[in-house]
C-alpha positions in Angstrom: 16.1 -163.6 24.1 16.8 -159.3 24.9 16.8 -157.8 21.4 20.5 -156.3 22.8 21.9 -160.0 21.6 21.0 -159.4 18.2 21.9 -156.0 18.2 25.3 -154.6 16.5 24.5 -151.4 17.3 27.6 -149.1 18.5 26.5 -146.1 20.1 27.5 -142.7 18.5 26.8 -139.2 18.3 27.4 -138.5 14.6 25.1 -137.2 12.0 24.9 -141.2 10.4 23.5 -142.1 14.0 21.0 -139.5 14.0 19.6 -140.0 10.0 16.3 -141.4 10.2 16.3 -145.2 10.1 14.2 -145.3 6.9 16.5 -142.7 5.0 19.8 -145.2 6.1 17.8 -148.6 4.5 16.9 -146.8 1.6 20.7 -145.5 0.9 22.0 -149.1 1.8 19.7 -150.6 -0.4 20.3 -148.2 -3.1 24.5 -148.5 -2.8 24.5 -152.6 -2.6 22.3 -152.1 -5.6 24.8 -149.8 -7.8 27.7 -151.9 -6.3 26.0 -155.2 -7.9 25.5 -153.3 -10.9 28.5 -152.6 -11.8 30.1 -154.3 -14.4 32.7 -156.7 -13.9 36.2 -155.3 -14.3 35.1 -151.4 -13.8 38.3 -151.1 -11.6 38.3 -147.0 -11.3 34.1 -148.1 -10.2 35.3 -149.9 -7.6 37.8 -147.5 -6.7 34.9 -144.7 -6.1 32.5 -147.4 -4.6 35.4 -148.0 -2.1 36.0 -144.4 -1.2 32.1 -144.0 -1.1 32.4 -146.9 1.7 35.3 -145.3 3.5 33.5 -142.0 3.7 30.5 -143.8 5.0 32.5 -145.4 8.2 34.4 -142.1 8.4 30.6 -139.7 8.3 29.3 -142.8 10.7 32.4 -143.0 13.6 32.5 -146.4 13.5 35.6 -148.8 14.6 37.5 -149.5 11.7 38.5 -152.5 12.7 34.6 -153.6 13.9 33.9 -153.1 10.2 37.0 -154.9 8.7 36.3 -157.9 11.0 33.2 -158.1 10.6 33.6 -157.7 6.8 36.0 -160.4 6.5 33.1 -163.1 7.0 32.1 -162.8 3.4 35.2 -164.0 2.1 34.7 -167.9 2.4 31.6 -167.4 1.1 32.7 -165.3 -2.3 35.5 -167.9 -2.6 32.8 -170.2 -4.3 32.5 -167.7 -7.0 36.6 -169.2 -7.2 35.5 -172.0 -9.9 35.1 -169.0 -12.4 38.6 -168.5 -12.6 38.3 -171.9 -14.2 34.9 -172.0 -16.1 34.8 -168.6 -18.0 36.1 -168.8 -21.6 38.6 -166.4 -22.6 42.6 -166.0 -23.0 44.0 -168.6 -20.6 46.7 -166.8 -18.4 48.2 -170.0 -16.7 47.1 -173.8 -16.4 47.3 -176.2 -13.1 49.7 -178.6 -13.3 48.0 -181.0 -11.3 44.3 -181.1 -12.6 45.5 -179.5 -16.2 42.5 -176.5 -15.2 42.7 -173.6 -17.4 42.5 -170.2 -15.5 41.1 -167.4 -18.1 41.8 -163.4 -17.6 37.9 -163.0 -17.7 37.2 -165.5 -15.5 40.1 -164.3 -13.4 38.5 -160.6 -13.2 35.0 -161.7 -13.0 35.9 -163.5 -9.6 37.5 -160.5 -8.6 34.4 -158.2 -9.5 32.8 -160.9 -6.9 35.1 -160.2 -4.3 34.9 -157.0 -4.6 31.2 -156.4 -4.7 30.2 -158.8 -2.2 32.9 -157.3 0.3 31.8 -153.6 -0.1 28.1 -154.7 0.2 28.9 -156.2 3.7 30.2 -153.4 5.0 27.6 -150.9 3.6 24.7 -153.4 5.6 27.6 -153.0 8.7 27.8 -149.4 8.5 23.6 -149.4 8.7 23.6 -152.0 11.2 26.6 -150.2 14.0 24.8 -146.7 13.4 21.0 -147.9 13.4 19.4 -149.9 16.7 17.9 -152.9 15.5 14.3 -152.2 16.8 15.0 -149.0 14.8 15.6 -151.3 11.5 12.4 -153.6 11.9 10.3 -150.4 12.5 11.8 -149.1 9.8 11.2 -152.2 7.3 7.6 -152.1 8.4 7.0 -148.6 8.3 8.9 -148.6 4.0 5.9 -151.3 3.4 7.9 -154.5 3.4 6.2 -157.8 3.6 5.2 -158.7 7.2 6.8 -162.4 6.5 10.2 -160.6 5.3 10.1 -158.2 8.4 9.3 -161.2 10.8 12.0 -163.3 9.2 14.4 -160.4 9.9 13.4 -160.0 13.2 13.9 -163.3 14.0 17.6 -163.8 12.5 
């Protein structure tokens, strides 16, 4: 296997291209991190985490659609995080006919906060993925001191 299979790099001339590779892990670390802790139901949070992403594909060049697309295969997987609707005590907002389920407004914002956060950390990892060649990434994992089993394991997905 050529490592240009696994690759999603998209060639680019912009200043995000050019970052060193262990400054652009570090960031999009840092981000998914703030992004999974914020609280659920910060809207104006997520509001300034979005624009933060936006800027990033903007300062990067990348395809918007590449990112949107590519994005859009997290959503099956958050839907699991759907049963909260149902699960999370609180003020019920509207019931099932069928099943009799009781949807809650906390559960109902706490899936959302899900969504959210689990969409806008894909995208950060596309954004270092399209402006960062992947033999750039491994080096860079090894070089930040990562376990050699975690860097292998990466290497190999």
């Amino acid at each position: 296997m050529h490592a240009h299979l696994a690759d999603q790099y998209q060639a680019g001339q912009s200043l995000a291209h050019q970052l060193d590779p262990r400054v652009k892990v570090v960031a999009a670390t840092l981000l998914i991190l703030l992004l999974n802790l914020t609280p659920a139901g910060v809207w104006p949070a997520y509001l300034l985490l979005l624009a933060v992403v936006v800027a990033l594909v903007i300062f990067a060049e990348i395809n918007w659609w590449l990112v949107l697309r590519r994005s859009a295969l997290v959503l099956p997987f958050a839907l699991a995080a759907a049963t909260l609707i149902f699960t999370v005590p609180g003020r019920p907002i509207w019931r099932l006919p069928v099943t009799g389920w009781t949807a809650t407004l906390p559960g109902l914002t706490r899936f959302i906060s899900i969504l959210l956060k689990s969409w806008l950390s894909v995208q950060v990892a596309i954004v270092l993925a399209a402006s960062t060649r992947f033999a750039d990434l491994v080096w860079a994992l090894q070089a930040l001191r990562l376990p050699a089993l975690l860097v292998s394991t990466f290497s190999f997905m």
